[in-house]
ZAMARGU-4260 file (C-alpha; in steps of 0.2 Angstrom, whole numbers, plus 5000, padded with zeros to 4 digits):
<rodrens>
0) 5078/5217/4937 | 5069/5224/4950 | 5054/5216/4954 | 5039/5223/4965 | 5023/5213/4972
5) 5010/5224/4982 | 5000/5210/4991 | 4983/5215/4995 | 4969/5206/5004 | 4951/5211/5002
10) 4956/5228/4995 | 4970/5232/5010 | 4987/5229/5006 | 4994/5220/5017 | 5011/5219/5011
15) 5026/5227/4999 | 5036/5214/4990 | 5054/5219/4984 | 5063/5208/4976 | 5080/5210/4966
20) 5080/5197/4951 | 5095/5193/4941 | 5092/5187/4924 | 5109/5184/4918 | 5108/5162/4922
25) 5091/5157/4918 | 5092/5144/4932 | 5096/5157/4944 | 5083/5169/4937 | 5068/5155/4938
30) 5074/5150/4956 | 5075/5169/4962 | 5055/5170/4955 | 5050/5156/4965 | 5057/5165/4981
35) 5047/5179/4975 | 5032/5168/4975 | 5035/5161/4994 | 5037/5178/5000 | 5020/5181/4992
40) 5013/5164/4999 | 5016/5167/5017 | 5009/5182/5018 | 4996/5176/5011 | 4995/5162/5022
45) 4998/5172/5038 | 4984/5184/5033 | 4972/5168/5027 | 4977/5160/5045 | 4972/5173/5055
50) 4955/5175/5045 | 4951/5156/5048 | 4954/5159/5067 | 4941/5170/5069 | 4930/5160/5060
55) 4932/5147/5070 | 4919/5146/5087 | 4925/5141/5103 | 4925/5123/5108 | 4914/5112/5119
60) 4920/5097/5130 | 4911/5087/5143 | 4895/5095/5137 | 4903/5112/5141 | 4911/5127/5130
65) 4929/5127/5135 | 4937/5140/5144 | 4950/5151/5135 | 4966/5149/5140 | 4976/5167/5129
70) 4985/5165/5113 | 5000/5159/5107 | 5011/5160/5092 | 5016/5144/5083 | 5028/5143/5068
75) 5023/5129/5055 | 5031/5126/5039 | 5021/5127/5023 | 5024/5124/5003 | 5031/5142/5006
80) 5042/5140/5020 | 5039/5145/5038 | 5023/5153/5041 | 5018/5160/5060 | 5002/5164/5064
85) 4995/5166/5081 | 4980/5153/5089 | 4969/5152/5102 | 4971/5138/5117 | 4957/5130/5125
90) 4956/5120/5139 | 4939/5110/5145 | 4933/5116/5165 | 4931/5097/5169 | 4941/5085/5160
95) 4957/5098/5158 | 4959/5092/5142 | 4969/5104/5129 | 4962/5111/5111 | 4969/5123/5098
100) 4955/5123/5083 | 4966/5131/5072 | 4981/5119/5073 | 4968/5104/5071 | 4964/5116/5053
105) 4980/5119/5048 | 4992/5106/5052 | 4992/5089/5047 | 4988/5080/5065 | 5002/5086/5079
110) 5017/5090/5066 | 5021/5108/5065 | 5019/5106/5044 | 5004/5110/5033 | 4991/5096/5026
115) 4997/5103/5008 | 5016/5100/5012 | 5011/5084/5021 | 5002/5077/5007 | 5019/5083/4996
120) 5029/5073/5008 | 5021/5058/5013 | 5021/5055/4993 | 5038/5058/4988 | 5043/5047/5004
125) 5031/5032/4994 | 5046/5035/4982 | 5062/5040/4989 | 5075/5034/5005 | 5072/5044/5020
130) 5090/5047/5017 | 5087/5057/5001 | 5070/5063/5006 | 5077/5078/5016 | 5088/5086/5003
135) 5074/5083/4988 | 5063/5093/4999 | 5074/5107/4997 | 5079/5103/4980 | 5063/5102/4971
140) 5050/5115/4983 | 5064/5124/4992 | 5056/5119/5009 | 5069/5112/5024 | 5060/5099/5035
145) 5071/5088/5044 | 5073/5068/5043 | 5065/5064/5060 | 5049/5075/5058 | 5048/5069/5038
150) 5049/5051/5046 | 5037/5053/5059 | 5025/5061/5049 | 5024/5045/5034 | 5023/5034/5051
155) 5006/5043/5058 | 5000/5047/5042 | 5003/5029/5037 | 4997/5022/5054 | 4979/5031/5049
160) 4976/5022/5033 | 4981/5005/5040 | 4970/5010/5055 | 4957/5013/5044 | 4958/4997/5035
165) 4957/4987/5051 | 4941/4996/5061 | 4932/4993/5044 | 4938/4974/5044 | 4933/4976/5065
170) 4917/4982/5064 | 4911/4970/5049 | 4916/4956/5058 | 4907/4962/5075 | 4891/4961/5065
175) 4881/4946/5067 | 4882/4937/5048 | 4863/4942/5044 | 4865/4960/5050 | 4883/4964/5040
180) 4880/4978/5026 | 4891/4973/5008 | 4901/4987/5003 | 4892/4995/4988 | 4901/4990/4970
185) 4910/5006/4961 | 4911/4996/4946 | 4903/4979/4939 | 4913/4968/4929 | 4906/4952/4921
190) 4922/4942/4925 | 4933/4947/4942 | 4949/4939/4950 | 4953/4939/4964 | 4972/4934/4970
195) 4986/4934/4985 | 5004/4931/4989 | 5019/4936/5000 | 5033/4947/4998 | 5046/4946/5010
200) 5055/4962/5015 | 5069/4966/5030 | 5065/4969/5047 | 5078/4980/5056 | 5074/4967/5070
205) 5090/4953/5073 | 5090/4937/5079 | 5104/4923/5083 | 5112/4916/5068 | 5111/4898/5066
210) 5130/4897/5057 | 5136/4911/5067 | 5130/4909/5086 | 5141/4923/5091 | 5134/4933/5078
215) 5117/4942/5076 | 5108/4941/5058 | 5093/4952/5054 | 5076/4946/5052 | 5065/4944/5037
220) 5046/4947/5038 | 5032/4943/5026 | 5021/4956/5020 | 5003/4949/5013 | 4997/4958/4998
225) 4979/4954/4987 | 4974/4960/4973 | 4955/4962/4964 | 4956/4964/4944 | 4945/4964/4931
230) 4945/4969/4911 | 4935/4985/4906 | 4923/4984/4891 | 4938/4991/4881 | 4948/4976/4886
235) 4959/4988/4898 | 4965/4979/4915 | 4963/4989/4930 | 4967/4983/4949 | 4964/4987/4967
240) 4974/4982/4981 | 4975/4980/5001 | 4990/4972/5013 | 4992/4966/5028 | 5005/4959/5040
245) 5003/4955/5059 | 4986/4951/5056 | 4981/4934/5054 | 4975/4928/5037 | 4959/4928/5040
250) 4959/4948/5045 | 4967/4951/5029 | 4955/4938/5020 | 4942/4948/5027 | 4950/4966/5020
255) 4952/4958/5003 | 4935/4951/5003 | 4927/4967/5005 | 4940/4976/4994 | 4932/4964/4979
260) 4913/4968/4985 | 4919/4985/4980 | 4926/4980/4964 | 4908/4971/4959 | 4914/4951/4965
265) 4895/4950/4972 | 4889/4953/4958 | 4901/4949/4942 | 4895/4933/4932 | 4912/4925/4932
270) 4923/4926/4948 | 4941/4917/4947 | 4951/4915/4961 | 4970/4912/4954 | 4987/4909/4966
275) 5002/4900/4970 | 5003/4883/4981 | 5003/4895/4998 | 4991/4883/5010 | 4986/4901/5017
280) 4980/4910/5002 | 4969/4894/4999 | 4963/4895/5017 | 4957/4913/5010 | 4949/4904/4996
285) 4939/4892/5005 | 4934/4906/5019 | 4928/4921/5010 | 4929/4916/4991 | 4921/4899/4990
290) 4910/4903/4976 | 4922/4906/4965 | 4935/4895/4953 | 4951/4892/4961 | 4965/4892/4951
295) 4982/4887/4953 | 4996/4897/4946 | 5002/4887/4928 | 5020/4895/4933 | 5021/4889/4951
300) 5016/4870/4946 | 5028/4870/4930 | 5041/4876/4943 | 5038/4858/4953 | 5034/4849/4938
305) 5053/4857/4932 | 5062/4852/4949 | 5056/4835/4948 | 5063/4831/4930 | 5078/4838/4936
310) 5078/4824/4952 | 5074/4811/4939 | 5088/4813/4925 | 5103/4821/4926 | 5106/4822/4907
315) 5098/4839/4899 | 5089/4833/4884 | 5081/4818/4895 | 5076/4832/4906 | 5068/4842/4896
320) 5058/4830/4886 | 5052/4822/4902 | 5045/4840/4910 | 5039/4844/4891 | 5028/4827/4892
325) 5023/4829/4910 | 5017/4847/4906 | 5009/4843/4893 | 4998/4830/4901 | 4994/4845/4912
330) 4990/4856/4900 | 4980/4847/4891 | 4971/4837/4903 | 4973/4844/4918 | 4980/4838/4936
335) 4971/4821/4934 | 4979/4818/4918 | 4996/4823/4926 | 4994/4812/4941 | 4987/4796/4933
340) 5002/4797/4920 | 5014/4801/4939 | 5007/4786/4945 | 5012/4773/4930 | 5030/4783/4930
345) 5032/4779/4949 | 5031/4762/4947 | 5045/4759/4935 | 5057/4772/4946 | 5069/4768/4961
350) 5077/4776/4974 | 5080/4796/4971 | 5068/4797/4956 | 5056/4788/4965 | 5055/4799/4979
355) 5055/4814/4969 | 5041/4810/4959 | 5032/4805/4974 | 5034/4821/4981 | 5027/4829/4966
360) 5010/4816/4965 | 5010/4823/4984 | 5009/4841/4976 | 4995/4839/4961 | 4985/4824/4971
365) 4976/4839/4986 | 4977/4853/4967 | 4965/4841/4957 | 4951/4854/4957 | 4962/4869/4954
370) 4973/4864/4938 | 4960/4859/4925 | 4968/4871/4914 | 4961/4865/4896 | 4946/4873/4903
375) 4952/4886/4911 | 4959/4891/4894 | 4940/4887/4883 | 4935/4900/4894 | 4947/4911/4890
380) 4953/4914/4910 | 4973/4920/4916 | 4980/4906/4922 | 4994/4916/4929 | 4997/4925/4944
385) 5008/4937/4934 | 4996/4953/4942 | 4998/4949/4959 | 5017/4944/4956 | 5020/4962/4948
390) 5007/4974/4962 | 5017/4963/4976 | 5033/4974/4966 | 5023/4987/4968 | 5016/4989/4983
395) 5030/4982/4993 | 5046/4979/4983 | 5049/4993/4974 | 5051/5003/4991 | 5053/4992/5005
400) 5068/4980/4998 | 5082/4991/4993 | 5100/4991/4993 | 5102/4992/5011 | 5087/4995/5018
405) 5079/4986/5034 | 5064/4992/5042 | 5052/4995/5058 | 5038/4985/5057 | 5025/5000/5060
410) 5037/5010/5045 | 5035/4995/5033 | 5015/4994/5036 | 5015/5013/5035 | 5024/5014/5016
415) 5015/4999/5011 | 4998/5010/5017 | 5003/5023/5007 | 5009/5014/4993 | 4991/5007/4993
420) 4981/5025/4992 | 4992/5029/4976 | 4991/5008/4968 | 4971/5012/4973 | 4969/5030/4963
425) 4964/5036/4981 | 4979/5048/4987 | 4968/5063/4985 | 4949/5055/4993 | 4963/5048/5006
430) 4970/5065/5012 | 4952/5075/5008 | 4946/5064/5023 | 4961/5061/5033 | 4958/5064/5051
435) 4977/5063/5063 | 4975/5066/5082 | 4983/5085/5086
</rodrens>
């Protein structure tokens, strides 16, 4: 089948395309009319380039139009493969500083690749091994970009979003307290939660290992991740997210803080503030989320409660009846009912029970006003951190700790950033407004 495109641009043709199609293998036929439609699109795009560069008007620097230094040709590569086009180049009379307007336009920051096909990339990369990544490129939009500039490109484009996050957090707390603008509410929930955790991933850093001293073992990092969620009046759950690493926790506590002004905590009725026995997330707690109920993960204490019985009888049945009875103290009474029935068990206990009961009384005794759980079930609240447990799998687990894989810190903050944008239903505002140095 011979197939024939005439590409014409504002009435002028601008272009004849010939194509000879097989139809005998429909895969081959429907991959032969995608090659048809790349053809098309870069002439196109070559044509709508140079149209866009005459548009453009010559920039200013140090209050003064820059001087025009000739043009160039620069190959970039698009959603339709390699597209050259030729630009302008500026350069300022004082400062000697360089522009191309039309690069800035085009390209996605200073990579030689198109903001479309960036977009493409950065999102399959929230998905895929950099190791795969190249190959799927060419598999699934017939585009080759190498490992290196695919990898640098998720870095940058990552590096904006966290960058992003951080002057917002800045420039909030350079304000004085009396003079700091709230972040507008998008929606207004009547009960809101607010939660945080830790999810451990691999750092391609090493360090000495303690068993092996002649041997180097690699470290493991923390990334902190919050989450904001809320039931819709149709009872539907919805969630919004933010991370953080180097940071200290009050930086992030400060991201996630205005994350839930966002998601309506100023102004929701009910405001619950649920996670595990972390001292950092409650430091979070008492800092930026003071006004709301605290609430200690149900899961987290059974799990002490759990090790405990097992440290005070060895035998199975006697170690599940004594956790069922200790649980249900805490359930039905709370933290206080749990700790004045520890403290008559104590006394009747020596040696290794003892200690091990002591350790729990340790645990509930500084929780008292966090594990009121009868409570927290009359008024219908989680008392899970199932949410956060689950977006920290999300956000960081699903991507940063696979088979094998270890990472930079500046990579692992970038996918997490990225992850974030997609977890947030902002990838499209995110890339509408991304801004990357050229």
């Amino acid at each position: 089948m011979n197939v024939q495109v005439i590409v014409k641009v504002d009435g002028r043709e601008v272009a004849d395309v010939r194509e000879t199609v097989s139809t005998e293998d429909a895969l081959e036929f429907e991959r032969h009319t995608e090659q048809v439609k790349d053809r098309v699109g870069r002439v196109v795009l070559e044509v709508g380039f140079q149209k866009t560069s005459e548009q453009l008007r010559r920039p200013c620097c140090c209050g003064r139009p820059m001087r025009n230094q000739g043009k160039r040709v620069v190959t970039v590569t698009s959603q339709s493969g390699p597209v050259a086009y030729e630009r302008t180049r500026y350069r300022c009379r004082t400062c000697g500083a360089w522009q191309t307007p039309l690069d800035a336009v085009i390209c996605c920051g200073k990579h030689r690749i198109t903001r479309l096909l960036a977009r493409n990339i950065c999102q399959l990369a929230t998905l895929e091994h950099f190791t795969r990544l190249e190959q799927l490129m060419l598999d699934q939009h017939g585009v080759q970009v190498g490992h290196d500039p695919m990898l640098n490109l998720v870095h940058d484009v990552g590096d904006a979003a966290d960058q992003k996050r951080l002057a917002d957090v800045e420039f909030w707390n350079s304000q004085a307290p009396q003079q700091r603008t709230w972040p507008a509410a998008e929606v207004t929930p009547q009960r809101v939660y607010v939660s945080c955790d830790g999810i451990m991933y691999c750092t391609n850093q090493s360090e000495p290992d303690p068993q092996n001293p002649e041997e180097n073992r690699l470290i493991w990092k923390q990334m902190r991740v919050g989450c904001v969620y809320w039931q819709d009046e149709n009872d539907q759950w919805h969630k919004r997210v933010t991370w953080g690493q180097d940071e200290d926790f009050q930086t992030f506590g400060a991201s996630l803080y205005r994350l839930a002004c966002r998601c309506g905590y100023r102004e929701a009725e009910e405001k619950i503030y649920a996670a595990d026995g972390a001292d950092w997330c409650w430091s979070i707690h008492q800092r930026y989320f003071a006004d709301a109920h605290g609430v200690l993960d149900w899961y987290h204490a059974s799990e002490h409660v759990w090790t405990c019985a097992k440290a005070v009888h060895s035998q199975h049945a006697q170690v599940t009846a004594w956790a069922d009875q200790a649980l249900a103290h805490l359930r039905e009474s709370g933290g206080v009912g749990l700790l004045n029935w520890l403290l008559d068990e104590v006394k009747r206990r020596r040696g290794r029970p003892r200690e091990a009961i002591q350790k729990l009384i340790n645990y509930v005794q500084p929780k008292l006003d966090r594990t009121d759980y009868a409570v927290y079930r009359d008024q219908d609240w989680q008392i899970g951190t199932g949410m956060i447990e689950s977006t920290a799998k999300q956000l960081v687990g699903l991507r940063l700790k696979g088979p094998g894989m270890h990472w930079s810190i500046r990579g692992a903050t970038a996918m997490t950033a990225l992850r974030a944008q997609d977890l947030n239903e902002n990838w499209h505002n995110f890339w509408k407004n991304l801004t990357l140095a050229t």
